[in-house]
C-alpha positions, 0 to 999 in steps of 0.5 A: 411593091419593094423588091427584096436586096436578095430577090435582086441579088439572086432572081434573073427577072426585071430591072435594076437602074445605074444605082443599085447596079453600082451599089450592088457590084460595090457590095459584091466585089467587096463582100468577095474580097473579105471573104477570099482573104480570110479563106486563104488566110484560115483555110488555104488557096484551094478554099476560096475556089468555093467563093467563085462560082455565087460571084459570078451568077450574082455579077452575072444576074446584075449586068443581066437586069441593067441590060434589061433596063437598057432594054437589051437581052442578057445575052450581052453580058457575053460581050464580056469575052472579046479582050479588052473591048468587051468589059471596056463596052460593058462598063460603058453601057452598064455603068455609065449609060441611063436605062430606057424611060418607063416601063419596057419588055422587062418590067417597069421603070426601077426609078418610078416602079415604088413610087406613089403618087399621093407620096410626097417627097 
């Protein structure tokens, strides 16, 4: 079963390994950045507070799924409050670190789940 970009982008459920992670915080930071710029350029500063709060759910809701695939509750998309150690141990365990192998408490394993056996590579 493929799961759609939005369904991953936007729903809190499942897994997601390091690539779609990086691909995902990738298109989101570069899709915010474009649109803060032509925001403050057309309408203002005070235009772009409107980009803020999907940013953040949706950085949010992709570091949840890669700790769900690390086998590890979204709660620790928290550690992002301690200074400088918190985002430091984040991008380590979301970005650098490989998730669990198969399936886990979460769902199965993103990198085998839209496999078939009978398919050949």
């Amino acid at each position: 079963m493929t799961i759609s970009i939005t369904r991953k982008m936007l729903g809190i459920n499942g897994r997601i390994d390091r690539r779609t992670f990086w691909a995902g915080m990738t298109a989101l930071w570069g899709a915010f950045s474009v649109l803060f710029i032509f925001m403050e350029t057309a309408l203002g500063r005070d235009a772009t507070l409107v980009l803020y709060p999907p940013f953040f759910w949706i950085a949010a809701v992709l570091m949840g799924k890669r700790f769900h695939d690390r086998d590890k509750s979204a709660w620790w998309c928290l550690m992002v409050a301690i200074p400088v150690l918190g985002p430091l141990w984040l991008f380590w365990q979301l970005a650098l670190r490989g998730g669990s192998r198969g399936d886990n408490r979460f769902g199965a394993n993103p990198r085998t789940a839209d496999r078939d056996y009978l398919t050949l590579a």
